[in-house]
C-alpha positions as CSV (number, residue, x, y, z in Angstrom):
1,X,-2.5,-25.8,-20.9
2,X,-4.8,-24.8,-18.0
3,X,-4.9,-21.2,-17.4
4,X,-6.3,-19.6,-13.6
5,X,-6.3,-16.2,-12.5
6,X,-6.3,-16.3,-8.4
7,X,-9.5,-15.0,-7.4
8,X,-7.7,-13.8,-4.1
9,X,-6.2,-10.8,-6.6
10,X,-6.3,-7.7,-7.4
11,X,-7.8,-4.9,-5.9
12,X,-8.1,-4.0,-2.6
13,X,-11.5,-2.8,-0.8
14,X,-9.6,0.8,0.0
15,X,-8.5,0.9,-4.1
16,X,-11.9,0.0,-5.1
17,X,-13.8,2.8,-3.7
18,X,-11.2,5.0,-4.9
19,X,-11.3,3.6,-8.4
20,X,-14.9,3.9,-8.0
21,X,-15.3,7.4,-6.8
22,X,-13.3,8.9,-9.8
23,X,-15.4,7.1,-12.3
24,X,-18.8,8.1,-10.9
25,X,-17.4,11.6,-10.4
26,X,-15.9,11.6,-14.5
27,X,-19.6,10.2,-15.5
28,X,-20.7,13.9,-14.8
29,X,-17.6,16.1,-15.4
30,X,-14.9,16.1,-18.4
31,X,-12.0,16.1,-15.2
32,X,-11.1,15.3,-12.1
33,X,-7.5,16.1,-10.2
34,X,-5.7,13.2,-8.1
35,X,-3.7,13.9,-5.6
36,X,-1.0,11.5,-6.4
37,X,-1.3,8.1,-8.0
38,X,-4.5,6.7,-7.8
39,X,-3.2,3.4,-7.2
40,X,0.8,2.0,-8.1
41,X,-0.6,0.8,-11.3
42,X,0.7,2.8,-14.2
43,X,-1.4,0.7,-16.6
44,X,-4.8,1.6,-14.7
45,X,-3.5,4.8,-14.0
46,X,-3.3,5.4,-18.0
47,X,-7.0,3.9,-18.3
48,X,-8.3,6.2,-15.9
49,X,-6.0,9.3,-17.2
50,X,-8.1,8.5,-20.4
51,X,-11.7,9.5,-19.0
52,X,-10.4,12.3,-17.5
53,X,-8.4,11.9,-14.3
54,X,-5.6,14.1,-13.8
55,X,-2.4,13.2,-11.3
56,X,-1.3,16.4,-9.8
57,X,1.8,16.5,-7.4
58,X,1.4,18.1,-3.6
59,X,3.3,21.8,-5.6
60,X,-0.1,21.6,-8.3
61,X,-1.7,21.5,-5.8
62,X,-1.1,23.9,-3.7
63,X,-1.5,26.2,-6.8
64,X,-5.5,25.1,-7.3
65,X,-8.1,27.4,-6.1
66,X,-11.9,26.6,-6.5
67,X,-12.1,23.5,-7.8
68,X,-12.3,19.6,-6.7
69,X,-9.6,17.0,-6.1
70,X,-9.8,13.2,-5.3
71,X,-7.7,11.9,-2.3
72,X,-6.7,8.6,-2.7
73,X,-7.0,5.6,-0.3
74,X,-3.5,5.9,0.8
75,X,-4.7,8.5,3.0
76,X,-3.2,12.1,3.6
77,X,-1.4,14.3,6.3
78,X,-3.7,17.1,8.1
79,X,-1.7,19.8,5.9
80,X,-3.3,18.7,3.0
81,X,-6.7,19.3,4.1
82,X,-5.8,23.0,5.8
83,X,-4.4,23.2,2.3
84,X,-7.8,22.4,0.6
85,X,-9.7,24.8,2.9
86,X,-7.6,27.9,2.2
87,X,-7.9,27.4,-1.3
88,X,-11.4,26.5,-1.4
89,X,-10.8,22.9,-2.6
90,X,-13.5,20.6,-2.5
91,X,-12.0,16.8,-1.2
92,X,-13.0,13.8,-2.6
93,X,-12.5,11.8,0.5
94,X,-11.2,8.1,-0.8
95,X,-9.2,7.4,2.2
96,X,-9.5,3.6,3.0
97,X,-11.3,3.5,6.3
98,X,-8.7,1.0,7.6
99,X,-5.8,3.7,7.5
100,X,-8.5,6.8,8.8
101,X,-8.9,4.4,11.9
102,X,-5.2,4.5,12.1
103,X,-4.5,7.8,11.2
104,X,-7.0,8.8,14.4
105,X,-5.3,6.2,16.8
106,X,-2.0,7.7,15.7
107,X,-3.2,11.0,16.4
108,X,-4.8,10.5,19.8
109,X,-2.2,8.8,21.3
110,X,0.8,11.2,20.3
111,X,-1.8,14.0,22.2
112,X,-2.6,12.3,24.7
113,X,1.2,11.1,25.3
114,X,3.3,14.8,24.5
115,X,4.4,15.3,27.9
116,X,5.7,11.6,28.3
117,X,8.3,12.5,25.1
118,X,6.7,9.0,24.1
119,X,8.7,8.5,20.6
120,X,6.1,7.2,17.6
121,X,7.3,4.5,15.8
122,X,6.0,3.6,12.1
123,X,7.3,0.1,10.4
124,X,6.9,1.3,6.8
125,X,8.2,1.8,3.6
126,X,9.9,6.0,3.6
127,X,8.6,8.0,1.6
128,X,4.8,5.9,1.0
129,X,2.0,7.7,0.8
130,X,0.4,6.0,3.5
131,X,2.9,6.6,6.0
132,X,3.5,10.2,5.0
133,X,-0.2,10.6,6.0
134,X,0.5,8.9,9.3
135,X,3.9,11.0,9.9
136,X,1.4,13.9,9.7
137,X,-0.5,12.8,12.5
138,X,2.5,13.3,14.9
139,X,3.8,16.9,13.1
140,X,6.5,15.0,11.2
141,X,8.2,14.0,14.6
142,X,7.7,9.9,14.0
143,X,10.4,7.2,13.3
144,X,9.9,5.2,10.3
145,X,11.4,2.0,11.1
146,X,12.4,-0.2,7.4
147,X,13.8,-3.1,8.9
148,X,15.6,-4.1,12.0
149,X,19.0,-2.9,11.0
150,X,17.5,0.9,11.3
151,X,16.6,0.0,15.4
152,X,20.3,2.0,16.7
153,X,17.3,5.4,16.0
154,X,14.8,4.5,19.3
155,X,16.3,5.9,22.3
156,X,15.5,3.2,24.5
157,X,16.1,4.7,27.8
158,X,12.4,6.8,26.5
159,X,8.7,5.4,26.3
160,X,7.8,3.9,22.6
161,X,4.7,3.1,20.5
162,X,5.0,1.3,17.7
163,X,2.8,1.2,14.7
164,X,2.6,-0.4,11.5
165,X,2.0,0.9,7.6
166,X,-1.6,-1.5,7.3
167,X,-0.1,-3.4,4.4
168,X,3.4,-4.4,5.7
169,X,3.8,-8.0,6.1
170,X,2.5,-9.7,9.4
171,X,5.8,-12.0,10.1
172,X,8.1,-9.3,9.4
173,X,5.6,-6.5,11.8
174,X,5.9,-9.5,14.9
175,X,9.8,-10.1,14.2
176,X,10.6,-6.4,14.5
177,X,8.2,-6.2,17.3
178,X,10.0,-9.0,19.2
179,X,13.6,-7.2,18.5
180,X,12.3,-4.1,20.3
181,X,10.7,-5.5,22.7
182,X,14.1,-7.6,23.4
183,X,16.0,-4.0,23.4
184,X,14.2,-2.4,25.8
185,X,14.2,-5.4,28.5
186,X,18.0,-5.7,28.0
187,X,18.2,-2.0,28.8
188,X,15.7,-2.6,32.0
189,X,12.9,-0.8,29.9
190,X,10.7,-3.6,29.0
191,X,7.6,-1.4,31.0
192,X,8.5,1.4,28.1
193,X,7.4,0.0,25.1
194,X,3.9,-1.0,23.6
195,X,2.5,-1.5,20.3
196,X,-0.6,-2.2,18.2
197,X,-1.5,-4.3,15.7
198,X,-2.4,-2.3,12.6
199,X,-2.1,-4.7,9.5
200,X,-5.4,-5.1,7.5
201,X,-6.3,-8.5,7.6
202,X,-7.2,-8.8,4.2
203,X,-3.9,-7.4,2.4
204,X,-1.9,-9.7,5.0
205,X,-3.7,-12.7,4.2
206,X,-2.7,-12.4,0.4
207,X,0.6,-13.5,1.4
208,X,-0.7,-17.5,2.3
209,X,-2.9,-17.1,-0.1
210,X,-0.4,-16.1,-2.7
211,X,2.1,-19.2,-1.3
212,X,-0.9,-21.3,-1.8
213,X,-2.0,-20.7,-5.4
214,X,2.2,-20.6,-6.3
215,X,2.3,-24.1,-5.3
216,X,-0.7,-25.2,-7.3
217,X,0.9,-24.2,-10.8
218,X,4.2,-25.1,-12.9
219,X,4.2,-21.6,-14.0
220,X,2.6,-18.1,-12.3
221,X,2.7,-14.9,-14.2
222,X,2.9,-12.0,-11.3
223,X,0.9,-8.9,-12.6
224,X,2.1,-5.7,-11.0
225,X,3.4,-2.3,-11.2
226,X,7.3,-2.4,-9.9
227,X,6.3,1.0,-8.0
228,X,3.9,-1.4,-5.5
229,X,5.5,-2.3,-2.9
230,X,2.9,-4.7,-1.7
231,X,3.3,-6.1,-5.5
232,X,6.8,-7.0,-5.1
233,X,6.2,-8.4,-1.4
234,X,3.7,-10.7,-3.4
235,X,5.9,-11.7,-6.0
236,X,9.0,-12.3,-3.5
237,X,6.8,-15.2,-1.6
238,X,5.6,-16.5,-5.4
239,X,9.0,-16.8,-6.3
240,X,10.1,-18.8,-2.8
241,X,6.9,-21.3,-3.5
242,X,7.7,-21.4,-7.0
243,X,10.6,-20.9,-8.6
244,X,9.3,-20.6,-12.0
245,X,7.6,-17.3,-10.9
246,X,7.3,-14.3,-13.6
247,X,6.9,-10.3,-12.9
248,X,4.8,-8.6,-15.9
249,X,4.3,-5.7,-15.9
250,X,2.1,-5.3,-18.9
251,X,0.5,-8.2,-21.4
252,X,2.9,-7.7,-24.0
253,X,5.3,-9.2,-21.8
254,X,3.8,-12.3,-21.4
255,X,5.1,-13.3,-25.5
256,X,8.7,-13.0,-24.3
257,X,8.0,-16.0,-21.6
258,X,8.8,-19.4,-22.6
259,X,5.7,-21.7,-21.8
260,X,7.3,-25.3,-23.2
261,X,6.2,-28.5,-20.8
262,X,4.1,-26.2,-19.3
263,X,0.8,-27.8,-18.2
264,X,-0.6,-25.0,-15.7
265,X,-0.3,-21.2,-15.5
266,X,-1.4,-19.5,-12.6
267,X,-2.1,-15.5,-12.9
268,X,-2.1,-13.2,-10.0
269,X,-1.2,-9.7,-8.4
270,X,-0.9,-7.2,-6.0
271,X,-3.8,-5.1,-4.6
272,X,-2.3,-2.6,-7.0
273,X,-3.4,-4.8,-9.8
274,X,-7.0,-4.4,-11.9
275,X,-8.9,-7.6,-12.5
276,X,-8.8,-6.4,-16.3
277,X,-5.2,-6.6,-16.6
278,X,-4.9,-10.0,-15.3
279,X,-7.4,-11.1,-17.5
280,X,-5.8,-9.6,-20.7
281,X,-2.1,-11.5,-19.8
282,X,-4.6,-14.7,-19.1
283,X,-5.9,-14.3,-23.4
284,X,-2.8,-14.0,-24.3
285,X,-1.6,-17.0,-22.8
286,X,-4.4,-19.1,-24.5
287,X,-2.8,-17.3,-28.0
C-alpha cells in the first residue's frame, strides 16, 4: 500500500511564525501566556501546553499585570492592545502580516468613510478570531455576512464595502459578491457598493490543491481539529473528489478505518494541522 502525505499541508506561513515565536520565547522562560488558541489544533495545542505555553481567555487576561502574552496570528481588536498598555503587558506580536494589512485597510477606510454611513461588510465565520479582530477595526459597528441567506441585513438604499475573513473560500467570496452586487443594481444602487479582494492566496489555493491530491488516492485520511473551520472547508472538497475521504482527528483513529483493496492512502490537512501529526497517522498506516 503506497502511503503520501500532501506536501501542500499543514501549516500556514501566519501559524508558523506563531508556533515559532512561543517556542523561541519557552527556550528562555518556564511560561508563556496565549491569548487564545494558538492555532485550532488541540493536539499541537497540548504539545506546546507541555513546554510551557499557557491559553488564557480575553477575562485572564484582563486580570494580568506585568508580564508577557503571545498574540496569535489570527490577529486582535485595538481593545486588546489598550488593554496590554494599562496593564503593562508586554505583546508578543504573532499577527500574520496578511490579516495586519487587512486589519489597516479595514481601519482606514471605515475613517475615512464615517460621514458617508458607508456600512462594513465582513464574509466570515461569527464569532472567529480573525474577524473579531477586524470587527474591532470598525468599533464593533460591521456586518458579518455567513452566507447569502444573511444578505435581507445590508440596507441597500446605503453605500457598502465589503471585505473578506483572508481564509474564506474564493468561489464562495465571488458568489456572494455577485449577489450583492445584483441587489444593489436591482434597487438602482449599483454606484453604492464596492469591495476588495482579501483572500490569502496561499490558504485559497489549498482548495485545488486539496481536489487534486483527493483524486490521486483510493483512500485520504483528512488530519484536522473539528474547531478549524478552514479544516472542515478542506475536508468538504476531499470528500466531493473522493468519496472515500476520512476526518481524524488524532492517530489513534486511523486503527478504526478499514484499509481492505486499498492500494493508495493519501494524508493531508488544514493549515491548522502540524506536519508531525500527519506524519504519526502516515506510521500508523504502514503498521
Amino acid at each position: 500500500m503506497r502511503i503520501t502525505i500532501d506536501d501542500h499541508s499543514g501549516f500556514c506561513f501566519g501559524v508558523i511564525h506563531a508556533i515559532e515565536a512561543a517556542e523561541r520565547y519557552l527556550q528562555n522562560h518556564n511560561m508563556l501566556y496565549c491569548l487564545g488558541d494558538i492555532v485550532h489544533n488541540n493536539e499541537e495545542v497540548n504539545r506546546l501546553t507541555s513546554i510551557g505555553l499557557r491559553v488564557i481567555s480575553y477575562e485572564q487576561f484582563e486580570q494580568l499585570h506585568d508580564t508577557t502574552v503571545l498574540i496569535r496570528a489570527h490577529g486582535e481588536p485595538p481593545r486588546t492592545y489598550d488593554i496590554a498598555h494599562q496593564n503593562n503587558i508586554t505583546l508578543i506580536d504573532a499577527t500574520c502580516p496578511v490579516v495586519l494589512r487587512l486589519q489597516k485597510h479595514i481601519f482606514d477606510f471605515h475613517h475615512s468613510h464615517q460621514q458617508e454611513e458607508c456600512q462594513i461588510l465582513i464574509f466570515g465565520k461569527k464569532g472567529h478570531a480573525e474577524v473579531i479582530g477586524l470587527l474591532g477595526q470598525v468599533e464593533g459597528k460591521g456586518i458579518v455576512i455567513s452566507s447569502v441567506d444573511e444578505l435581507d441585513r445590508i440596507d441597500y438604499a446605503k453605500p457598502a464595502m465589503l471585505y473578506s475573513q483572508t481564509t474564506q473560500g474564493l468561489e464562495q467570496y465571488y458568489k456572494l459578491i455577485e449577489t450583492i452586487k445584483k441587489r444593489y443594481e436591482d434597487a438602482g444602487n449599483g454606484h453604492l457598493f464596492q469591495y476588495k479582494d482579501t483572500i490569502c492566496r496561499k490558504v485559497a489555493n489549498r482548495a485545488e490543491q486539496t481536489a487534486l491530491f483527493a483524486k490521486e488516492h483510493d483512500m485520504i485520511l483528512f488530519v484536522s481539529d473539528q474547531k478549524s473551520s478552514n479544516g472542515l472547508y478542506l475536508y468538504n472538497i476531499c470528500k466531493e473528489n473522493n468519496p472515500n475521504s476520512h476526518f481524524i482527528t488524532r492517530p489513534e483513529e486511523v486503527k478504526n478505518i478499514d484499509f481492505s483493496n486499498t492500494t493508495s492512502v493519501g494524508i493531508c490537512g488544514a493549515t491548522s494541522t502540524p506536519r508531525w501529526l500527519m506524519e504519526q497517522c502516515a506510521e500508523l498506516c504502514k503498521e
